[in-house]
C-alpha positions as CSV (number, residue, x, y, z in Angstrom):
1,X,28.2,-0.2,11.7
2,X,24.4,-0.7,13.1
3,X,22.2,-1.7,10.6
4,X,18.4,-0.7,11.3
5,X,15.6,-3.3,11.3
6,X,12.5,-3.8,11.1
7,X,12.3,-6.0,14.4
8,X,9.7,-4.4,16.4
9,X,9.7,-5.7,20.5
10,X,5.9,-5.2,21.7
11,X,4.4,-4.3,24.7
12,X,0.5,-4.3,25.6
13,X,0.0,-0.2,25.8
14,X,3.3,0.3,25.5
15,X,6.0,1.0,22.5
16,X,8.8,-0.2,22.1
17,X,11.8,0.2,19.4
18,X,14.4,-2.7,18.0
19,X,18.0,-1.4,16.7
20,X,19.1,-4.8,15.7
21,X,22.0,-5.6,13.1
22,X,21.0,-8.5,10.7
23,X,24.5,-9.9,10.9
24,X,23.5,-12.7,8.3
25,X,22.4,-9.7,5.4
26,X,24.6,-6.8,6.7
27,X,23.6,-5.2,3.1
28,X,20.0,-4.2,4.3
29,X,18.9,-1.3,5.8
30,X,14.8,-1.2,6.0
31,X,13.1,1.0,8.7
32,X,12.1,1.1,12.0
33,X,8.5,0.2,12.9
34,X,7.6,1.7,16.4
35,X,4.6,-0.4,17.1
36,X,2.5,0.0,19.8
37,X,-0.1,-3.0,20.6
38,X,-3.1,-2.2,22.2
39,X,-4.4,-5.8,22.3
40,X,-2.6,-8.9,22.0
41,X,-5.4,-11.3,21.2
42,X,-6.6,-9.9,18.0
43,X,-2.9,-10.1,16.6
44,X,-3.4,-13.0,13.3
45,X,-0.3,-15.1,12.7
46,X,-1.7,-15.3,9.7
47,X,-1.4,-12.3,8.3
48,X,1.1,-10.0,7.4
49,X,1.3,-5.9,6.8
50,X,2.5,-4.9,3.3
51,X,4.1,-1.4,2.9
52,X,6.4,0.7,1.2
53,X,7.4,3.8,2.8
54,X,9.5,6.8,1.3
55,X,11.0,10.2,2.9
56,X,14.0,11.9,2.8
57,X,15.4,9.6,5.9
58,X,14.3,6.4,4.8
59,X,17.5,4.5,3.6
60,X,16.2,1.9,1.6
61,X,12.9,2.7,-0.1
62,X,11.1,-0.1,-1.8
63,X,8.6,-2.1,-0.9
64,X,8.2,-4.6,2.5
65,X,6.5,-7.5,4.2
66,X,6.0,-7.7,8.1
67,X,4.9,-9.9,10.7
68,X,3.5,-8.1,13.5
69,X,2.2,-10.7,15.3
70,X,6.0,-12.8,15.5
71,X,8.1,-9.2,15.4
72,X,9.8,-9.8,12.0
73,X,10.6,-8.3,9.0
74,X,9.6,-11.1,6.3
75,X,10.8,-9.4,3.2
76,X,12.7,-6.7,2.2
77,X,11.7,-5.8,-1.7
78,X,15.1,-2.8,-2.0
79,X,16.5,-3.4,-5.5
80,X,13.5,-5.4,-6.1
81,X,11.9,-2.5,-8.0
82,X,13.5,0.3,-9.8
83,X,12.4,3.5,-7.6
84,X,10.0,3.6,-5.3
85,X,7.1,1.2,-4.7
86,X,3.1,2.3,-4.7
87,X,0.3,0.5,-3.9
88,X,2.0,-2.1,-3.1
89,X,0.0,-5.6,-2.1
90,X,-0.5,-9.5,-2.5
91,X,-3.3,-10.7,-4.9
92,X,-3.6,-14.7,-4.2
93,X,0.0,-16.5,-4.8
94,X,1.3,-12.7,-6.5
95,X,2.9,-9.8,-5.1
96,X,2.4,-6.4,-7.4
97,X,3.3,-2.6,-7.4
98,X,3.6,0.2,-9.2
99,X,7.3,0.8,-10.6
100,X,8.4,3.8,-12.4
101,X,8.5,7.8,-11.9
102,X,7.3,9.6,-9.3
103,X,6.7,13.5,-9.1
104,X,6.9,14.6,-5.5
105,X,5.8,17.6,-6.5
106,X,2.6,17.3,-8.1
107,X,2.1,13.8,-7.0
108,X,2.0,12.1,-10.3
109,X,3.7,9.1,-11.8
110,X,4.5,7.7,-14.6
111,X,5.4,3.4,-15.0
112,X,3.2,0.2,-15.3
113,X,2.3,-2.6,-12.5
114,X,5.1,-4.9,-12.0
115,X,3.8,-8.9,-10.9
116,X,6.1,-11.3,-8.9
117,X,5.0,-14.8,-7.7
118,X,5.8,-15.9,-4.5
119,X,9.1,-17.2,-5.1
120,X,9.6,-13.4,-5.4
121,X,10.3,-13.7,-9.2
122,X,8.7,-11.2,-11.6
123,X,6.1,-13.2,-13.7
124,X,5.0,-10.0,-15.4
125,X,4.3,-6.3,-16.2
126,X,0.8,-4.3,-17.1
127,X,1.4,-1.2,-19.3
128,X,-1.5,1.3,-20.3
129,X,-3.1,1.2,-23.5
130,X,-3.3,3.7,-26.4
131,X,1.0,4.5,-25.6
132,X,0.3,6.1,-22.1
133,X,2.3,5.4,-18.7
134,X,0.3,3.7,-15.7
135,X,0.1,6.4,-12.9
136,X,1.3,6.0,-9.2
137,X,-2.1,5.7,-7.7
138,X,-4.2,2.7,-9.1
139,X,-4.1,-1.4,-9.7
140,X,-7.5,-2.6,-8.9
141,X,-8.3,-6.3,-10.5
142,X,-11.7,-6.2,-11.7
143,X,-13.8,-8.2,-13.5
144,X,-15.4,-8.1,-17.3
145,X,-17.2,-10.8,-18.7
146,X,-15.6,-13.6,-16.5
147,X,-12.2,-12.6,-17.9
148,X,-9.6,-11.0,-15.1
149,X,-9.4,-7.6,-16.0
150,X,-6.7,-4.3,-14.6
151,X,-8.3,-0.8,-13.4
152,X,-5.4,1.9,-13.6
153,X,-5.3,5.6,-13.9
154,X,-3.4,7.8,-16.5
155,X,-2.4,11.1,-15.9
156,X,-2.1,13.2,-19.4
157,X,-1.2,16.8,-19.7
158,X,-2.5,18.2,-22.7
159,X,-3.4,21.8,-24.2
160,X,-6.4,21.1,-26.6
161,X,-8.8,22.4,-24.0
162,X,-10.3,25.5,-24.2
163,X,-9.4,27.1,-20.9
164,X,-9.3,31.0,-22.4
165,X,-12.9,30.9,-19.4
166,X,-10.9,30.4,-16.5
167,X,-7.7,32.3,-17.3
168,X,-5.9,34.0,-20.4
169,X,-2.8,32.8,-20.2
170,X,-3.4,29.0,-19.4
171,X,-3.4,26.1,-21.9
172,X,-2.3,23.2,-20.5
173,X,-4.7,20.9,-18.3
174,X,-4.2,17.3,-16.9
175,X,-6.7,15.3,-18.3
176,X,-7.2,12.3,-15.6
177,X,-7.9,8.7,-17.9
178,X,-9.0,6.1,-16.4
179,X,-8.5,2.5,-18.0
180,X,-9.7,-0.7,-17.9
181,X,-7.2,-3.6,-19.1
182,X,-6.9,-7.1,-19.9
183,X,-5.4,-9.3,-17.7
184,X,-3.6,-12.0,-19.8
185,X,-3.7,-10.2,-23.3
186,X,-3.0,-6.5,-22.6
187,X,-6.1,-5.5,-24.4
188,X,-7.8,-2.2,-24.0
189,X,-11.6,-3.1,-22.9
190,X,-12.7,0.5,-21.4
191,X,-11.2,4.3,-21.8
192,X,-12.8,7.3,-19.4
193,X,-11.5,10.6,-20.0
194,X,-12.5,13.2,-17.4
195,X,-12.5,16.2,-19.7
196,X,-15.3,14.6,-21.8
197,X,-17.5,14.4,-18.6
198,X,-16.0,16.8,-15.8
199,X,-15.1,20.6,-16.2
200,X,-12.8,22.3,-14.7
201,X,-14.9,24.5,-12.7
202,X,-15.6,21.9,-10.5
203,X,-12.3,21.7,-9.0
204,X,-12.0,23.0,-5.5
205,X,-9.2,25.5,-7.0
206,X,-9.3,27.9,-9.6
207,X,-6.4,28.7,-12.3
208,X,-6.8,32.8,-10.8
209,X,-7.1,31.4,-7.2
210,X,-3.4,33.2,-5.8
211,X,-4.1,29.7,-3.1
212,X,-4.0,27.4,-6.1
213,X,-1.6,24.9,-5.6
214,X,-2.6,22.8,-8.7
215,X,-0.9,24.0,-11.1
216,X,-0.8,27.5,-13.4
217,X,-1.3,25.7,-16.8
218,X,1.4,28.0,-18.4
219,X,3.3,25.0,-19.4
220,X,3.2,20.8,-19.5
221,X,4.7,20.8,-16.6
222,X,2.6,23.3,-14.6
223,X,-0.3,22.0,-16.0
224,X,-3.4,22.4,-14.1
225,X,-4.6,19.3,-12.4
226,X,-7.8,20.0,-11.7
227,X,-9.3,16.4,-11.3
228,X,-6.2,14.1,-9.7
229,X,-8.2,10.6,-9.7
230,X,-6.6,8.5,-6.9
231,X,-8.8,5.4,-7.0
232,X,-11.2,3.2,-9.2
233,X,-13.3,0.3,-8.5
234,X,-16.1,-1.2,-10.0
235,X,-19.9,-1.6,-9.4
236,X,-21.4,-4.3,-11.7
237,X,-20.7,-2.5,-15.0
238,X,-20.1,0.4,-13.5
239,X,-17.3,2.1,-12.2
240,X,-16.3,4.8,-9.0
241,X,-13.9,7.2,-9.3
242,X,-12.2,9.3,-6.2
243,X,-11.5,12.9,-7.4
244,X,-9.1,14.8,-5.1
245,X,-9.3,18.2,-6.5
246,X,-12.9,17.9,-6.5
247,X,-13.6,16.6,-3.3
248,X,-15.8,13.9,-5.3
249,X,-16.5,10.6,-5.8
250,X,-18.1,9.9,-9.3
251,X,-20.2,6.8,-10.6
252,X,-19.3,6.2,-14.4
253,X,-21.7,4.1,-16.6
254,X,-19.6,1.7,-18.1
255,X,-20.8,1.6,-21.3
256,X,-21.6,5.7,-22.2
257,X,-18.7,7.3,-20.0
258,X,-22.0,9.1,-18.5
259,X,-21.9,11.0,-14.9
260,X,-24.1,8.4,-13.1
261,X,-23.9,10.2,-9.7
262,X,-21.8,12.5,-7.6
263,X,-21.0,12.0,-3.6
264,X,-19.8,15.4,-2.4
265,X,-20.3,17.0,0.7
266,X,-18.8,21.0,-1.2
267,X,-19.2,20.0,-4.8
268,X,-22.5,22.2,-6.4
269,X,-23.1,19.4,-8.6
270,X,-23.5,16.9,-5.7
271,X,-26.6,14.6,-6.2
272,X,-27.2,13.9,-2.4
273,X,-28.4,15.1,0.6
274,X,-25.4,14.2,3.0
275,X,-25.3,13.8,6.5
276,X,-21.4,14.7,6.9
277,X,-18.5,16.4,5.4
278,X,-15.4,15.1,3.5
279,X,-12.0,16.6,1.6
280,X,-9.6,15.6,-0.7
281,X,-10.4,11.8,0.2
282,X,-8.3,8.8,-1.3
283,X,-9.1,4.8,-2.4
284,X,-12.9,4.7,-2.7
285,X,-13.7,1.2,-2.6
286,X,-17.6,-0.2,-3.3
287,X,-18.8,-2.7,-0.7
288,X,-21.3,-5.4,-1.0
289,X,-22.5,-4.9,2.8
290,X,-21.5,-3.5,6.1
291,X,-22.4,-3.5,9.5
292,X,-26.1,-4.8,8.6
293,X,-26.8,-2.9,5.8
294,X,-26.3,-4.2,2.3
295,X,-25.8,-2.8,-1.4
296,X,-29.2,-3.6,-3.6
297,X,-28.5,-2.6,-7.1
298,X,-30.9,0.4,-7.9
299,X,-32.2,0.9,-4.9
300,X,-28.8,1.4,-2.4
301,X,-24.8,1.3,-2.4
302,X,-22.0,1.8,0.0
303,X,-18.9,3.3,-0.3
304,X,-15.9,2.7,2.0
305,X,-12.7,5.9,1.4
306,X,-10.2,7.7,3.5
307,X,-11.3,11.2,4.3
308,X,-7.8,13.1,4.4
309,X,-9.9,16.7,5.1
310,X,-6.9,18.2,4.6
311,X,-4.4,19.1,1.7
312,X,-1.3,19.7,0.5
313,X,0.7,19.9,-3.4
314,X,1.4,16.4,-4.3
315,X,3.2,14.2,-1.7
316,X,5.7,17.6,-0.5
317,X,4.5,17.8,2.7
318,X,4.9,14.8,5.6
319,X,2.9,16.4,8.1
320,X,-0.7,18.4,8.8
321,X,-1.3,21.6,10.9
322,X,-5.1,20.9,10.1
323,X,-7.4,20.7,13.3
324,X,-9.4,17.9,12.0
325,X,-8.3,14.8,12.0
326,X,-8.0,12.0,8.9
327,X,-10.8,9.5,9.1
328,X,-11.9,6.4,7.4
329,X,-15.6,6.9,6.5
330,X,-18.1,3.8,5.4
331,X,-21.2,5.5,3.6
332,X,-24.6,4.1,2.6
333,X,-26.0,5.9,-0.7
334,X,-29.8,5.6,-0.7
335,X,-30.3,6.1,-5.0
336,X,-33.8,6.6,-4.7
337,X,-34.2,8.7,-2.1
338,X,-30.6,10.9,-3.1
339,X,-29.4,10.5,0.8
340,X,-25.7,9.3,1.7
341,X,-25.6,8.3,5.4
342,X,-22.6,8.1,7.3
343,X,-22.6,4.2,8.7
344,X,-19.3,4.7,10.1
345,X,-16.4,6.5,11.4
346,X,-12.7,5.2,12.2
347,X,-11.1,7.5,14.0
348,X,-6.8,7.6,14.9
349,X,-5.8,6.6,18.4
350,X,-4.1,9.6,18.2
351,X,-4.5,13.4,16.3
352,X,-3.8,12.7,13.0
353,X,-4.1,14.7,9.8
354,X,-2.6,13.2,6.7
355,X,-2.1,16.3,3.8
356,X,-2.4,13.4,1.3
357,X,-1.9,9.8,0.4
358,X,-3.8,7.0,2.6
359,X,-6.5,4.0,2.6
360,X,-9.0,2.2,4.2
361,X,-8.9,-1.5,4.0
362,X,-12.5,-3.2,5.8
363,X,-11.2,-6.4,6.3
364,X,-14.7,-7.9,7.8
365,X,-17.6,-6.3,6.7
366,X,-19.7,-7.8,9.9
367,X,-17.3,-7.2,12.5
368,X,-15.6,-3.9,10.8
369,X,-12.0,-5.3,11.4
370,X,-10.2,-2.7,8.9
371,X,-6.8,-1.2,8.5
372,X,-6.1,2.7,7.7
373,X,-2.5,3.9,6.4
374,X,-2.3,7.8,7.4
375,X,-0.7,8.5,4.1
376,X,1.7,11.5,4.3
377,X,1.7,11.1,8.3
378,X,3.5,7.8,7.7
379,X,1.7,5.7,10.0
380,X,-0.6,2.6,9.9
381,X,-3.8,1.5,12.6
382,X,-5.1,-1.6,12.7
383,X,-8.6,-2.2,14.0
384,X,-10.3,-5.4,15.4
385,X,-14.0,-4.0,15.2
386,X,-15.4,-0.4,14.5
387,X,-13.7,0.7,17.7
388,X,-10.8,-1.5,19.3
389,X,-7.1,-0.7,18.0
390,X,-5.0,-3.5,17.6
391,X,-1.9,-2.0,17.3
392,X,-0.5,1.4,15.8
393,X,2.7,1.7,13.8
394,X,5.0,4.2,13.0
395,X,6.7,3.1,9.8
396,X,10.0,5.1,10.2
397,X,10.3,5.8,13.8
398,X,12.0,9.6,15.1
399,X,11.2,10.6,11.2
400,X,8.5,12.9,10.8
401,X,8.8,13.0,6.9
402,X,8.4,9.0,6.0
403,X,5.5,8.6,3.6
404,X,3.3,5.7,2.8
405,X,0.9,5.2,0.0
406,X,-0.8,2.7,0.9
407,X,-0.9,-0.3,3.3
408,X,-2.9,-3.3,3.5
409,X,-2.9,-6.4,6.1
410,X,-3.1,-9.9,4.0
411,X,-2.6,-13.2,3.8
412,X,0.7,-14.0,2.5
413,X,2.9,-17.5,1.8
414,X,6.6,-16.7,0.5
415,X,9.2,-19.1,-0.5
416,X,12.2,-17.3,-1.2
417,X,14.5,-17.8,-4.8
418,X,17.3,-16.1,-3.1
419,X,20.1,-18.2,-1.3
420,X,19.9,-18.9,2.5
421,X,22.1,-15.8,4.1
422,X,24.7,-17.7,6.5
423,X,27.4,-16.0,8.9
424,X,29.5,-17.4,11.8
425,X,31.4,-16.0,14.4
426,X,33.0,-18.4,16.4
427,X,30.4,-20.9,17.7
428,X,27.5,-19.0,16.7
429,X,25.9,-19.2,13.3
430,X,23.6,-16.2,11.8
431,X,21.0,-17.2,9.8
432,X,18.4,-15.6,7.5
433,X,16.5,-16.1,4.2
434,X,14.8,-13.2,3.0
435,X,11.0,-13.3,2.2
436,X,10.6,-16.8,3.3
437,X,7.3,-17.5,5.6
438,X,7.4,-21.1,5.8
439,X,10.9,-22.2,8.2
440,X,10.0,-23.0,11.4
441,X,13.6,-24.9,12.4
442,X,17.2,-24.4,11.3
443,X,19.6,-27.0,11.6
444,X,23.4,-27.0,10.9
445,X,25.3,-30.0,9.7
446,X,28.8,-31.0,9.7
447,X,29.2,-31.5,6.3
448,X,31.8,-34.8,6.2
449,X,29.7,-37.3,9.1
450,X,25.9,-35.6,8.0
451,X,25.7,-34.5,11.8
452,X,23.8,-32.2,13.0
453,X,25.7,-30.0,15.0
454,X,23.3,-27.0,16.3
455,X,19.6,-26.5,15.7
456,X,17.1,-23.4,16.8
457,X,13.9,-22.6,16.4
458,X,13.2,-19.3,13.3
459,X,13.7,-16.1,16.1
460,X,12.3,-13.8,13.7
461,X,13.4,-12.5,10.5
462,X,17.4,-13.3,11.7
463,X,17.9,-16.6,14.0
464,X,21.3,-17.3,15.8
465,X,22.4,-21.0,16.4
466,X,24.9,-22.3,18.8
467,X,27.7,-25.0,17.9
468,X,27.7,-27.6,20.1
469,X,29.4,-31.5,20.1
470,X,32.3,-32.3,18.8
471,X,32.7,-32.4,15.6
472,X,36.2,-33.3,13.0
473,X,35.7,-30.2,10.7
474,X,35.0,-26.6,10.0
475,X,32.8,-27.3,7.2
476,X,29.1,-27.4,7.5
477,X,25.5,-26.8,6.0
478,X,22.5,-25.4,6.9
479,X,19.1,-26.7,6.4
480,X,15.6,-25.0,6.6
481,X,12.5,-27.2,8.3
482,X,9.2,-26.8,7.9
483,X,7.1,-26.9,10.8
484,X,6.5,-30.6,10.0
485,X,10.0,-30.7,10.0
486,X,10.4,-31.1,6.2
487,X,13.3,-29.9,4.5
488,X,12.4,-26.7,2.7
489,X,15.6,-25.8,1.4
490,X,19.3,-25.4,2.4
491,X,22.7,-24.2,1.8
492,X,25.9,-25.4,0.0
493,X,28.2,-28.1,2.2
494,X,31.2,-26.3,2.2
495,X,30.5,-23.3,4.2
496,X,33.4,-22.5,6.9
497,X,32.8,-22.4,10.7
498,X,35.3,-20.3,12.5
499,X,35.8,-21.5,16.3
500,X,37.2,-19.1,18.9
């Protein structure tokens, strides 16, 4: 049986797809990446692409580590999570995610954030406050008083809203809560509830619309979610929110809850004179500067946020008949003068329009090196400068219905807690140890003289040695060098070597 992997053979302008079998871990089955580089010199060995892609044809759905620049697959997190991973990303010497539900259908969830550390251990979990479920779409560390705080998002249906203005027969509303949480303690610091501060008639759909696909409020389950937050991050006090179903992004005061401002380029409500258009955007992030211009409190801010302008019911559809493409927008917001600017635009080496889901990570705020994931379109771009594509990946190649969150490019140092994998077949030895970042040599020992009998450089994510010498058994060990060829970690002495 073939086993897909993630090993990814690259080609300047051109694409190229790997079908390898990792003979050494037989058990996994991650996807395809069809990667296209554009230009070789602004690949980082450094850093590393962190994913987790779901569809219907994706055979082991979790979340993964990759190493463009070398070709590997560095981790594979299946049956490292219980369901499938969101938002999924390394914070220093940690790994985290959301774990839990997930509605396809309406594009909700229902969990916490799970921590590991880099051994690839979990270290931790961070739950909601006031008995609610941590939603799908948000972990943002913050910061509150020099103490390490949690953003998250909560999505809670409830029917003690009067809707009886917008439709007779509809009682039941989602209520997006957004939540600001302790770090170390747990500890509830900050609740916004968007019913207290948003109506319902600013929603982009109406509950008597026959095109609204947001739900009919008859019932909890149908209930009308006419906000969907997908991202929070702070300003000083203060914090953003991205608003799907309003095509808005909100400023909160963090103290009163107030409506500080709105950025809308449809919303009535809107509080600037804008110079473009956006819809149904995702993961508004505040940035300190960009491209020259910089954030003074009061007086300017700038927003960076992936512009899906299109739309579809929760995460149900892959793909987008919409003839506008998904963008990544940077805005400058001038406060006093109520204009936002467009500063920039990243545009897809390709038509793309992602009916949900997506990011945009600025990576260099001078340069504009950033990374978009197309969401729903299941594919990632990674950009060098405001214009020059790296590379482009498709994260399930030949599958038109993978899905991706989000996606990020980060530094990363892994040392695996989970046994070297080892397999031989007659004079050659398979070897692999997944998660690991840090082997730059194997080495295989006959296990009664302490010989070393093979050695290779790490090939990637799977590395096959040769046997060669004579040697008085068929038992031997395997040992993992650093690149100062340290020992780093290795297997049992009494594995068997079959000869042919």
């Amino acid at each position: 049986m073939v086993i897909s992997s993630l090993l990814v053979l690259v080609a300047t302008l051109g694409s190229v797809l790997a079908d390898t079998q990792y003979r050494s871990r037989s058990d996994l089955a991650p996807p395809i990446l069809d990667v296209t580089i554009f230009d070789k010199e602004y690949l980082n060995d450094s850093e590393y692409l962190f994913f987790a892609p779901y569809g219907p044809n994706v055979k082991q759905v979790g979340p993964y580590i990759y190493d463009i620049a070398h070709n590997e697959l560095v981790w594979s997190g299946f049956s490292y999570i219980g369901g499938p991973s969101f938002n999924f990303q390394a914070h220093g010497d940690q790994l985290y995610s959301f774990e839990g539900h997930m509605n396809t259908g309406t594009g909700h969830g229902h969990g916490h954030v799970k921590f590991w550390n880099s051994q690839y251990q979990p270290v931790g979990e961070l739950r909601a406050g006031n008995h609610r479920f941590v939603d799908i779409h948000e972990f943002q560390y913050a910061e509150r008083n020099g103490r390490t705080t949690g953003l998250i998002e909560i999505y809670n249906p409830t029917n003690t809203y009067d809707l009886s203005g917008y439709s007779p027969d509809s009682t039941w509303i989602i209520e997006a809560v957004i939540q600001e949480i302790d770090g170390v303690t747990g500890e509830l610091l900050f609740e916004w509830k968007s019913l207290d501060h948003v109506a319902p008639s600013e929603s982009v759909f109406g509950l008597n619309s026959s095109e609204n696909s947001a739900g009919s409020g008859i019932s909890s389950d149908t209930a009308f979610d006419y906000f969907h937050a997908n991202s929070v991050d702070k300003i000083g006090k203060d914090y953003i929110v991205s608003s799907r179903h309003t095509s808005t992004i909100f400023k909160i005061d963090g103290q009163t809850g107030k409506i500080l401002w709105r950025l809308s380029s449809s919303n009535k409500k809107a509080d600037f004179d804008i110079d473009f258009t956006f819809a149904f955007q995702h993961h508004a992030r505040y940035l300190s500067s960009f491209a020259g211009y910089t954030s003074v409190p009061g007086k300017t801010e700038i927003i960076s946020f992936f512009d899906n302008h299109a739309y579809s019911h929760g995460h149900t559809d892959a793909s987008s008949n919409s003839t506008q493409n998904s963008t990544g927008k940077v805005a400058l917001l001038d406060l006093e003068n109520k204009t936002a600017t467009l500063l920039h635009q990243y545009e897809p080496p390709q038509p793309i329009s992602a009916k949900s889901q997506g990011s945009l990570q600025i990576l260099d705020t001078v340069t504009g090196e950033a990374v978009i994931n197309w969401g729903s379109a299941g594919q990632v771009t990674k950009f060098a400068d405001f214009t020059k594509v790296v590379y482009h990946a498709r994260l399930n190649s030949g599958d038109d219905s993978v899905q991706n969150y989000r996606a990020f490019v980060l530094p990363w140092s892994g040392s695996s807690s989970e046994d070297i994998a080892v397999i031989a077949d007659g004079s050659t030895v398979y070897i692999s140890w997944n998660g690991d970042t840090r082997v730059h040599q194997w080495v295989i020992y006959e296990s009664a003289t302490n010989s070393a009998i093979g050695r290779g450089l790490r090939n990637g994510f799977e590395t096959a040695v040769t046997i060669s010498g004579k040697f008085t058994t068929k038992d031997f060990y395997v040992e993992g060098l650093d690149i100062s060829g340290r020992v780093i970690s290795s297997t049992e002495t009494n594995l068997y070597l079959r000869i042919q």
